[in-house]
VEXBA-628943 format. One record per residue (C-alpha): residue in three letters; chain; x, y, z. Coordinates in nm, 3 decimals. Example, Ala and Ser with C-alpha at 12.3 -4.5 7.8 and 13.67 -1.06 7.14 Angstrom:
BEGIN
baro; vopa; east; north; up
ALA; A; 1.230; -0.450; 0.780;
SER; A; 1.367; -0.106; 0.714;
***
This chain:
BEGIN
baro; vopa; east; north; up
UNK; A; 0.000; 0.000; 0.000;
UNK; A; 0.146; 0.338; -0.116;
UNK; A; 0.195; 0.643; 0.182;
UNK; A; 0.202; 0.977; 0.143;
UNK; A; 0.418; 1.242; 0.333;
UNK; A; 0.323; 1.605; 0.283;
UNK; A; 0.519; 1.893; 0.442;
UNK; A; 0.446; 2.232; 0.503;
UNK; A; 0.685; 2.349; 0.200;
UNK; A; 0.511; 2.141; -0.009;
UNK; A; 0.165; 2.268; 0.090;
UNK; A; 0.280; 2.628; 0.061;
UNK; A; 0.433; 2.556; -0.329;
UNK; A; 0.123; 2.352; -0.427;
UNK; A; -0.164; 2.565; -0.328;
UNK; A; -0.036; 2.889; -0.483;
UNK; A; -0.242; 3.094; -0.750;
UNK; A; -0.633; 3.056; -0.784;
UNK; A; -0.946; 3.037; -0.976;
UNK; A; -1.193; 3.396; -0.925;
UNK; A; -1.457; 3.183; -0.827;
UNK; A; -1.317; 2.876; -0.658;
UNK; A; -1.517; 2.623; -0.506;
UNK; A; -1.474; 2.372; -0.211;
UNK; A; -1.565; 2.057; -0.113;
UNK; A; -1.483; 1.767; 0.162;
UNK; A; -1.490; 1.443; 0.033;
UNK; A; -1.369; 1.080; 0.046;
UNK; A; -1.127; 0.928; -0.248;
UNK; A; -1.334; 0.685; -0.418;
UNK; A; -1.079; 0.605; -0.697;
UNK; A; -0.765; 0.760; -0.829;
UNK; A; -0.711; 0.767; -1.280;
UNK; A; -0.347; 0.787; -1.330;
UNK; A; -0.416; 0.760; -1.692;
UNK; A; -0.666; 1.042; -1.713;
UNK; A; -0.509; 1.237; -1.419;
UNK; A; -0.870; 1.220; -1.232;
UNK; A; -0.977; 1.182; -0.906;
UNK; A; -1.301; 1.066; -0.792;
UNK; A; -1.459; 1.160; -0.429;
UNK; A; -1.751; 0.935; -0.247;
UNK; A; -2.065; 1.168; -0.413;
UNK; A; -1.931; 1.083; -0.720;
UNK; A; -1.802; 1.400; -0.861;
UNK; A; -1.449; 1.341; -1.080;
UNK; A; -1.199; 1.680; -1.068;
UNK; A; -0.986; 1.645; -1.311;
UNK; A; -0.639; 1.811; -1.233;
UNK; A; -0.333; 1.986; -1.480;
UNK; A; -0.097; 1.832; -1.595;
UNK; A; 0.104; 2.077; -1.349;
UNK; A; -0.066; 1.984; -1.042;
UNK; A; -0.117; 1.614; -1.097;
UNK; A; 0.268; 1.543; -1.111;
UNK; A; 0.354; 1.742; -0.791;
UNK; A; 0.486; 1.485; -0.534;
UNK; A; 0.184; 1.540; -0.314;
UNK; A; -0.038; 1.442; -0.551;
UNK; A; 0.141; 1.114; -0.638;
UNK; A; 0.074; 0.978; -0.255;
UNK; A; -0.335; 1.006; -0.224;
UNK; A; -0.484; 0.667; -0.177;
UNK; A; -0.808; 0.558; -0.188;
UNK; A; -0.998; 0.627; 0.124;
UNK; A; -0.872; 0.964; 0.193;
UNK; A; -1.073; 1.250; 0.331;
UNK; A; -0.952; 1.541; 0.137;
UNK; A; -1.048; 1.856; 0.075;
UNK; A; -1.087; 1.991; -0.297;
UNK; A; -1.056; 2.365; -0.427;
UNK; A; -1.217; 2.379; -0.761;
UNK; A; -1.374; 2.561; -1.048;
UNK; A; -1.591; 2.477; -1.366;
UNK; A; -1.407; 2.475; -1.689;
UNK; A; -1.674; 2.393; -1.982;
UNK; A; -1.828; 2.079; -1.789;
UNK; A; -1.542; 1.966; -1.584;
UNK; A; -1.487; 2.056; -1.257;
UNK; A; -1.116; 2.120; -1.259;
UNK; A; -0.905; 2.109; -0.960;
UNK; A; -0.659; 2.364; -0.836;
UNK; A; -0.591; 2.195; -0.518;
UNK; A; -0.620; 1.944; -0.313;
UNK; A; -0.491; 1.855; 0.089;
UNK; A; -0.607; 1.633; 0.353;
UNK; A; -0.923; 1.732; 0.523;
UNK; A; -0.805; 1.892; 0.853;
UNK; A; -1.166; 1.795; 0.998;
UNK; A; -1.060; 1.404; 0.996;
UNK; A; -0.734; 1.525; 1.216;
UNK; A; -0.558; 1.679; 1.544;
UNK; A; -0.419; 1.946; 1.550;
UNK; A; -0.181; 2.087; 1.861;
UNK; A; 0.161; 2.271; 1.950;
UNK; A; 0.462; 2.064; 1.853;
UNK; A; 0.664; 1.974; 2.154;
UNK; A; 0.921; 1.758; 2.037;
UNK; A; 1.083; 1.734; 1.666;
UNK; A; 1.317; 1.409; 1.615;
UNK; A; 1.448; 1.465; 1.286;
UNK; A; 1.677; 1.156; 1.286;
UNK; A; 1.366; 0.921; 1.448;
UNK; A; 1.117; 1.093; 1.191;
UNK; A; 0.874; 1.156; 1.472;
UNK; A; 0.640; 1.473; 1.615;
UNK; A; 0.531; 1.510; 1.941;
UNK; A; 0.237; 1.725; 2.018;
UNK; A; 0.238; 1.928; 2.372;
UNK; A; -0.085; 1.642; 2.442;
UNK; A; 0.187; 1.356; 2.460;
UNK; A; 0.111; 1.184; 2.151;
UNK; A; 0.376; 1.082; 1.929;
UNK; A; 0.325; 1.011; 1.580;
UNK; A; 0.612; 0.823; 1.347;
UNK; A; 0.660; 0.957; 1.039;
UNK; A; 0.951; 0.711; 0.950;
UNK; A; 0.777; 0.546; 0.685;
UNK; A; 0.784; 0.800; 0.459;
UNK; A; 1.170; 0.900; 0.416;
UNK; A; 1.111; 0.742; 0.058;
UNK; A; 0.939; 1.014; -0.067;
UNK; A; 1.209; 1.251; 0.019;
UNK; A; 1.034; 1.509; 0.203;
UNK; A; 1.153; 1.534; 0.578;
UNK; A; 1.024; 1.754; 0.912;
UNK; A; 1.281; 1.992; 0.859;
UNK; A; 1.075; 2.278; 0.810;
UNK; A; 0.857; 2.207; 1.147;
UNK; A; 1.012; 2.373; 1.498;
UNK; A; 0.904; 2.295; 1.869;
UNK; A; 0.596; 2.544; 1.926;
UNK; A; 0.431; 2.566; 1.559;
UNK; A; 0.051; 2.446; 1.557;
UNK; A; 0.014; 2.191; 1.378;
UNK; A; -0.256; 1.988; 1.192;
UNK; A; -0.173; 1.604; 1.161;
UNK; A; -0.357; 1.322; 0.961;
UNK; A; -0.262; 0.977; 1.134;
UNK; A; -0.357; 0.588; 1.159;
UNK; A; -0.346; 0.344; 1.431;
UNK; A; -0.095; 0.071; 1.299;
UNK; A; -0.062; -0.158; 1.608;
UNK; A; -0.018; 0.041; 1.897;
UNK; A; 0.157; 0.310; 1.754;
UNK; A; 0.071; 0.612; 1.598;
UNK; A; 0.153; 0.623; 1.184;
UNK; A; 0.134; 0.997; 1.077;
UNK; A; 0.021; 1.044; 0.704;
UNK; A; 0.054; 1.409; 0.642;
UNK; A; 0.181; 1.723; 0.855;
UNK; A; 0.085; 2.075; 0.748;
UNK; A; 0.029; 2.415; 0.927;
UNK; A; -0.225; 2.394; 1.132;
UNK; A; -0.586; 2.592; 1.026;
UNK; A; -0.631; 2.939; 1.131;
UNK; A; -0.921; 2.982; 1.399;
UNK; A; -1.118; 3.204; 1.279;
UNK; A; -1.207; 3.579; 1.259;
UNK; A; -1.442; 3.842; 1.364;
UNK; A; -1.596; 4.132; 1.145;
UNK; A; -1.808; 4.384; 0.927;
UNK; A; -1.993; 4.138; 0.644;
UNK; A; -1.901; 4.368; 0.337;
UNK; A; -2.075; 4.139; 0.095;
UNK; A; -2.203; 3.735; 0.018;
UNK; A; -2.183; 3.604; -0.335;
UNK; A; -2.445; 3.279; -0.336;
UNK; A; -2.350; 3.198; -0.681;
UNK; A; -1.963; 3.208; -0.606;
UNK; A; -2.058; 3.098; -0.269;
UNK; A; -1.788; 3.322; -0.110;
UNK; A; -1.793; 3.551; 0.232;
UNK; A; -1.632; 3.890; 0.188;
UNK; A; -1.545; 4.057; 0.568;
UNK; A; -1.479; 4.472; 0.563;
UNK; A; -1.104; 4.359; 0.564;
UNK; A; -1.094; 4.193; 0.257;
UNK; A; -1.091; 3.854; 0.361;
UNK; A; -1.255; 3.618; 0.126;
UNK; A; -1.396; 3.304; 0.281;
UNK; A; -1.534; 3.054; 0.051;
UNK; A; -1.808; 2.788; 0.233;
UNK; A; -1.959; 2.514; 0.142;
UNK; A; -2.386; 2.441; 0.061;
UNK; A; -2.444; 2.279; 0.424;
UNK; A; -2.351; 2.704; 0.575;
UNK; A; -2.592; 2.812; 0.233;
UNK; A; -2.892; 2.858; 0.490;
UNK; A; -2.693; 3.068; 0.799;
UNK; A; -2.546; 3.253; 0.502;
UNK; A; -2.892; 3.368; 0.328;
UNK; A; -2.965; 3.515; 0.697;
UNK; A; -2.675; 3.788; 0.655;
UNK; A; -2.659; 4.110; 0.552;
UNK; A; -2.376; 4.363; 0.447;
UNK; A; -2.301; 4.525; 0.781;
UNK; A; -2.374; 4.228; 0.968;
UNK; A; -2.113; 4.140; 1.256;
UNK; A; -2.023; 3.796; 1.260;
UNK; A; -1.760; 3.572; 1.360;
UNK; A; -1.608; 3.284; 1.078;
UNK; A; -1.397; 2.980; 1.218;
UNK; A; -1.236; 2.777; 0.972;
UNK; A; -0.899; 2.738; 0.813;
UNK; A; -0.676; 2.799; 0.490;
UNK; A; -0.520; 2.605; 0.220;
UNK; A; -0.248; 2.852; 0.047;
UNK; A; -0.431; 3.144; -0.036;
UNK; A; -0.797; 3.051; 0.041;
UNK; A; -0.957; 3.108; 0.381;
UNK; A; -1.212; 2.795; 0.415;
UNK; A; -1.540; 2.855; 0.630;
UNK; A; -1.685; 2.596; 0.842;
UNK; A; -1.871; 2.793; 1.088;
UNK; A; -2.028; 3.171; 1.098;
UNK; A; -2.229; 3.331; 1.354;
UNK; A; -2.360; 3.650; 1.459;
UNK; A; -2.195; 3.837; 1.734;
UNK; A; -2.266; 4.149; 1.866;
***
């Protein structure tokens, strides 16, 4: 069974550039095309990705099963993928307390320890990852130890703010300060509540340049 290693380097050089009206969406990997350079979540949905993207090393380590999220836009009748990472809501995340570069493992400030050794083969190490950074991990159980499958900056928590504007078609969030938070169609109904001028609080995170939305709320 192939294993993928992804490190924050790699996240920051893969998820650069964007589409105007990107879309997002959490899925499963129901089957992988090599061939046709496609990629096939649980609903059924194939994003097909550029020649570009598809050979990055990241891409090369998906296997079926994954819960990844997808950044996306419709080109003719394809939904063509700009990016893809694991889905930080099927992972920890914490404060690194420990960094064994020669061992190839991360300890979070909780005590858990996840081993990373396995994938040296790709080539990527934890070099780029210091004692204190927050950190999102995506790990399995392999006998009683804990196998880490990808590393990556941990999501931001959130912000609060002026609603300057909501695009339903683009389904994108636009605070007073700029920020542009896309969401997904399960926030479609707390998002037809809101109004420009509306405070609210968003938690979510980002992958590269695009702020993700998982939650917003009203504060006042």
């Amino acid at each position: 069974m192939k294993k993928s290693y992804f490190s924050a380097a790699l996240l920051a050089a893969m998820f650069a550039g964007g589409f105007a009206h990107a879309a997002v969406t959490h899925g499963t990997i129901k089957s992988i095309d090599n061939t046709a350079k496609t990629v096939t979540l649980g609903d059924g949905v194939t994003y097909v990705f550029s020649e570009q993207m598809y050979r990055h090393p990241m891409f090369d380590g998906y296997l079926t099963g994954d819960k990844v999220t997808v950044v996306w836009d419709m080109s003719g009748n394809n939904h063509l993928a700009m990016a893809m990472g694991p889905d930080i809501s099927g992972g920890v995340t914490g404060k690194i307390k420990i960094v064994d570069e020669a061992k190839q493992t991360v300890t979070l400030e909780n005590g858990v320890t996840y081993d990373f050794s396995g994938f040296s083969s790709q080539g990527h190490g934890l070099a780029g990852f210091r004692t204190g950074d927050h950190v999102a991990i995506i790990g399995v159980k392999i006998g009683g130890k804990e196998s880490g499958r990808s590393i990556s900056p941990a999501p931001s928590v959130g912000a609060t703010g002026k609603v300057k504007s909501i695009n339903h078609e683009a389904m994108t969030l636009t605070l007073e300060n700029g920020t542009v938070y896309h969401f997904g169609k399960d926030l479609g109904t707390t998002m037809s509540g809101l109004l420009p001028g509306d405070a609210v609080t968003v938690t979510g995170f980002q992958i590269g340049n695009h702020h993700i939305a998982q939650a917003v709320s009203p504060t006042s």
